[in-house]
N, C-alpha and C positions, 0 to 999 in steps of 0.2 A: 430807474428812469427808463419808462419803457415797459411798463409792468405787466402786460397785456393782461390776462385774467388774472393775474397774481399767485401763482405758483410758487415765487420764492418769497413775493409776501405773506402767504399765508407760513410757509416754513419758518422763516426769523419771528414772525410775531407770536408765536405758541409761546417762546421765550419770555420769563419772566422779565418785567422793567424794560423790554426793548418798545422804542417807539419805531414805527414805519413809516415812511413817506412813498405812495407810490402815486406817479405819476403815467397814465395811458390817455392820449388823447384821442383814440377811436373809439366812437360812441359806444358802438356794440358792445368790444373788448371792456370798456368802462361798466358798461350795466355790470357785464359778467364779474366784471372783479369788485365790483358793490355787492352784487347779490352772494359773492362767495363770503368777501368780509362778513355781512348778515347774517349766515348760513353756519357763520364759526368763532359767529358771535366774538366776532374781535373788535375790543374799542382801542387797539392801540395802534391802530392803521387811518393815516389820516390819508384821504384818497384825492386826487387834482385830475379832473378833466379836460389837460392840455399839455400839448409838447414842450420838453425844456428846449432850447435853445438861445442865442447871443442875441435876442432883443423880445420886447413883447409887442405881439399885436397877432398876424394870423399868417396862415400857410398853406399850401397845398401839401397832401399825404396823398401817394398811390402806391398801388399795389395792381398785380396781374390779374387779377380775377377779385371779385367783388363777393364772391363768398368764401374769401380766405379771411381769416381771424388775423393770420401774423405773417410778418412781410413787410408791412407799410414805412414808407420811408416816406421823407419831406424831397418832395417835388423840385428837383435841381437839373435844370437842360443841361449839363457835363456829367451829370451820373451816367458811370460805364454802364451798370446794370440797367439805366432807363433804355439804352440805346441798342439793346438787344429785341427789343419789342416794338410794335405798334404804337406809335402813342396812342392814335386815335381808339384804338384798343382795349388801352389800361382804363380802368376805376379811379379815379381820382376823389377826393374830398376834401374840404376846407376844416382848418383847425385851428385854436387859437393856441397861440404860442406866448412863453415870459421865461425867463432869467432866471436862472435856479435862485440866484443873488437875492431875487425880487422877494421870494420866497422863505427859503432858507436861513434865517437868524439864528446858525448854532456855529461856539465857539468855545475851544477850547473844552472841545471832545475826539473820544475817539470812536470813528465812526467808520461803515461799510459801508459802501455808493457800488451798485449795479449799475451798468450803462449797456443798455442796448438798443441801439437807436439806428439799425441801415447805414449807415455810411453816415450819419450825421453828430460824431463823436467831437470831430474838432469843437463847431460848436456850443454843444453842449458844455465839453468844458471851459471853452470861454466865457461861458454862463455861469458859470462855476467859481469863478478866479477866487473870491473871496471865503467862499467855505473851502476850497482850498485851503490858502493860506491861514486861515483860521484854524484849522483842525487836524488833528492825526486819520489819515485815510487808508483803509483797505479797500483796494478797488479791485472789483473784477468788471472788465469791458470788453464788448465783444467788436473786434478787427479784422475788416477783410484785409486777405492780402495785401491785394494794389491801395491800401492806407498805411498800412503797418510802418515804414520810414514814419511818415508824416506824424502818427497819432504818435511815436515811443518818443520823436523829438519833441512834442510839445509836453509829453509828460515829462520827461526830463529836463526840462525848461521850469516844470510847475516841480521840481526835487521829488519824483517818485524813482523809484527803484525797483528795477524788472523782479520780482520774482518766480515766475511758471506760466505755463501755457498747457490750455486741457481744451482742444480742437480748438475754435476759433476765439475762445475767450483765454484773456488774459489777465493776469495779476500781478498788481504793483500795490507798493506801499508811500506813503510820505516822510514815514516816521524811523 
């Protein structure tokens, strides 16, 4: 979730029997990470040209500069890191948003979910609630500090259990 060019999709899906789900909703990063699937000839990457997030419909994404690839967060007037810049300044873009829920019908698997999404974790996993519940999870997700209270209470709420921290991503389980 978040998949930008697909870096770590392309590394899980070399794997025999694994399916991918990756999800980038910036166009450009999107092509890239089509044309790498293509490139590596991978059919077990099924690819979504839009943000997960708690509803579907659409969003603003900005970033600092308009020719960075990665950055892009969903556009929220309380983000600390919007309020270090210019708005008038930053890149913005429109994108269409849904529910991981919406999507996702797997159950009674066990399964790895990446999350890196800017500051937009809560979220996301509130998008999530039900392949939650549904599923044994390895999660690795990336947390900025000023979230970290907020996102380990809601996973501990959703029964994950801290396991490690490798800079700003972290790892829990459900199971």
């Amino acid at each position: 979730i978040g998949s930008h060019m697909g870096f770590y999709s392309m590394f899980i899906a070399r794997n025999p029997g694994v399916n991918v789900y990756a999800f980038e909703p910036i166009e450009d990063n999107y092509n890239q990470l089509s044309e790498n699937i293509r490139i590596n000839n991978y059919n077990n990457i099924k690819k979504y040209n839009l943000a997960l997030s708690d509803y579907k419909g659409k969003a603003l994404m900005w970033v600092t500069n308009k020719k960075k690839t990665g950055g892009y967060s969903i556009f929220n007037e309380n983000d600390v890191e919007l309020k270090k810049y210019n708005e008038r300044k930053i890149y913005k873009t429109s994108v269409l948003t849904d529910k991981g829920d919406n999507i996702l019908k797997i159950e009674n698997k066990k399964i790895a979910v990446k999350i890196d999404v800017e500051r937009h974790e809560k979220l996301v996993l509130e998008g999530i609630k039900d392949l939650i519940k549904k599923n044994k999870i390895f999660l690795q997700i990336e947390i900025f500090d000023h979230l970290y209270q907020e996102i380990d209470s809601l996973l501990t709420k959703y029964n994950f259990q801290y396991l490690s921290k490798e800079g700003k991503d972290f790892f829990y389980k459900n199971y």
